[in-house]
C-alpha positions, 0 to 999 in steps of 0.5 A: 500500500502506498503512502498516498493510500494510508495518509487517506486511511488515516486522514478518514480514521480522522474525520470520523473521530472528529464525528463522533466527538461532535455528536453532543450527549447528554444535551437535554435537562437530566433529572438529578440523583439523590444518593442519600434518600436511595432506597435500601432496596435496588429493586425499589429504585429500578422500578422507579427509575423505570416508571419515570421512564414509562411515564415520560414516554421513552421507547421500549423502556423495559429493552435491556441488553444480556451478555453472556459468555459461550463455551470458549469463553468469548463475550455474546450480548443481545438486546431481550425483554424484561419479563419481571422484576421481584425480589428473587431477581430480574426476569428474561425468557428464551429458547433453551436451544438458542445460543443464550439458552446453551451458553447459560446452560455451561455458564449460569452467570450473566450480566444485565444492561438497561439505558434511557439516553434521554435521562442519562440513566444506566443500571447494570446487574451481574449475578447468577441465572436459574431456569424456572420451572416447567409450570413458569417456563409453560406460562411464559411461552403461552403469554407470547403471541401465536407467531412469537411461539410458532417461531419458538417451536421451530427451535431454529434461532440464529442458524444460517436462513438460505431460503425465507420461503422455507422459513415462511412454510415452516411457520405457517406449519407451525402456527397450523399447528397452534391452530389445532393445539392452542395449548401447545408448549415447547419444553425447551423455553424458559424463563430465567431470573438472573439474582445479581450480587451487584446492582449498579446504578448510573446517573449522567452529568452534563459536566461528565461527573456523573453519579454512580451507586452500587448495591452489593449484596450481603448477609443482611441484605444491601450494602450501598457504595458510591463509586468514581465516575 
């Protein structure tokens, strides 16, 4: 390669960091964080912090990113639903022949991410994932849309589609079928509850000194810790 073709590289290496750093964050009026009146439970604050999210309207507030880790060891991440918060931890379901369902089969920890961009508010939880039971799991997959479970029942997620007219007769298959068995369940969905033994949340600044707060869990419960931004 010449220098011409790399001083060109370099100078688009540039420009689009030069981009980047001109997108403005955290431009709008932030609501503030009161770490004092925090309160002893994470899972009051989350649901607060949620309802402020619902009520102002923000898109797909309940979204939340789960990354995991697969046999190799090698970082996985997808964006899921929340599907229930209580003091036993925080809900997701998915197919158990999935990616996600085989890598917390080997490696039952994971790690949940939620963002509301326009409140500059990140809560983040590791912790470790349990199945729940077949009466769980059943009801679950029965709450989801008949197209939703058709799918499921296919068990084919995040293989290689080389014909979408053969996805699209195995669904119309499979929803004849739910058709004629509206009670139908696939054994392998699941509900998962990830129990954190942390629970971080992270309030933004416009000043970019922002404010973090953790839960650690502890033989009595909660410890709270504020953290350096």
């Amino acid at each position: 390669m010449g220098d011409g073709e790399q001083g060109g590289e370099g100078r688009e290496v540039r420009e689009v960091r030069g981009w980047l750093r001109s997108i403005e964050v955290f431009a709008g009026p932030l609501p503030g964080f009161a770490t004092e009146r925090a309160p002893e439970d994470p899972v009051r604050l989350f649901l607060s912090w949620l309802s402020d999210a619902v009520a102002d309207g923000l898109r797909d507030p309940h979204a939340m990113t789960l990354s995991t880790v697969d046999e190799a060891g090698d970082p996985d991440a997808r964006i899921l639903i929340l599907k229930g918060v209580s003091a036993s931890g925080w809900q997701f379901a998915g197919h158990g022949f999935s990616p996600k369902g085989r890598q917390l089969a080997v490696h039952p920890r994971a790690a949940l991410t939620f963002y509301w961009p326009e409140h500059g508010r990140q809560v983040r939880l590791r912790g470790h994932v349990t199945p729940g039971t077949a009466r769980e799991n059943a009801e679950d997959f029965l709450a989801r849309s008949a197209t939703a479970r058709a799918e499921a029942l296919l068990a084919r997620q995040s293989q290689y589609l080389v014909d979408t007219a053969e996805r699209d007769q195995a669904l119309e298959k499979a929803l004849a079928t739910l058709g004629r068995e509206p009670s139908l369940v696939d054994s392998a969905w699941t509900l998962y509850t990830l129990s954190p033994g942390e629970v971080e949340f992270w309030q933004a600044s416009a000043t970019r000194v922002h404010t973090r707060l953790r839960y650690e869990r502890s033989r009595n419960g909660w410890d709270r810790f504020l953290l350096w931004s």
